[in-house]
N, C-alpha and C positions, 0 to 999 in steps of 0.2 A: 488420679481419675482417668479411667478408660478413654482416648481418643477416637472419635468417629468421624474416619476417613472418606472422603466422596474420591472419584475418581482422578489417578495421579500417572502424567507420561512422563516418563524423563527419557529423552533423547538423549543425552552422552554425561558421563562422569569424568570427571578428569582421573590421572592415575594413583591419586593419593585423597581423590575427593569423599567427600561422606555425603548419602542422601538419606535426610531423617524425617521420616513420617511417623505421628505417632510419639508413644510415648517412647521416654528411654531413660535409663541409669546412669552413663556414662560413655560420652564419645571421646577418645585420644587419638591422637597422631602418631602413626608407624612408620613418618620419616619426617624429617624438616630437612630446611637449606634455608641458605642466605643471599642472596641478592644482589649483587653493587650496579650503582647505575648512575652516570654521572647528567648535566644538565643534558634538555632535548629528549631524556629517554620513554620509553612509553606513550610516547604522542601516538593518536590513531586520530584517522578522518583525512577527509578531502583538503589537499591543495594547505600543505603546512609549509611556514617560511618561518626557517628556524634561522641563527642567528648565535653563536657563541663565541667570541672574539679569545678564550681561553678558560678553560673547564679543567679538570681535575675531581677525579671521584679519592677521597681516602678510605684506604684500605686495610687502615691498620689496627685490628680488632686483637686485642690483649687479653681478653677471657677467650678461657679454652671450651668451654660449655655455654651456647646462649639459651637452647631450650632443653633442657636434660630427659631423654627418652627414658628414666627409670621408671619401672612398675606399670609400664604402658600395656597392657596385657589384649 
């Protein structure tokens, strides 16, 4: 079914982001990555009292492939 759009601003994409308006077939990912981040991480906001007495991120990832970029076209 045809989608009817009213008025859309987007101020910033990120560099691997998708903006979907509308219809569509098929969106895929043209890159991935992986992350590690041990306790405390990503906290945002005012006046944070963190607090780790001993942390440890594991790192030790045994597949070789987590999201496979095949046929990503």
């Amino acid at each position: 079914m045809p989608a009817i759009v009213g008025i859309v601003q987007v101020i910033n994409v990120g560099s691997s982001g998708v903006v979907h308006i509308g219809d569509v077939f098929k969106i895929n990912p043209y890159s991935t990555s992986k992350t590690f981040a041990g306790a405390g991480s990503f906290n945002t906001g005012e006046s944070i009292s963190l607090y780790n007495a001993y942390s440890t991120t594991n790192t030790n990832d045994t597949d070789g492939v987590d999201q496979p970029m095949v046929l990503n076209l």
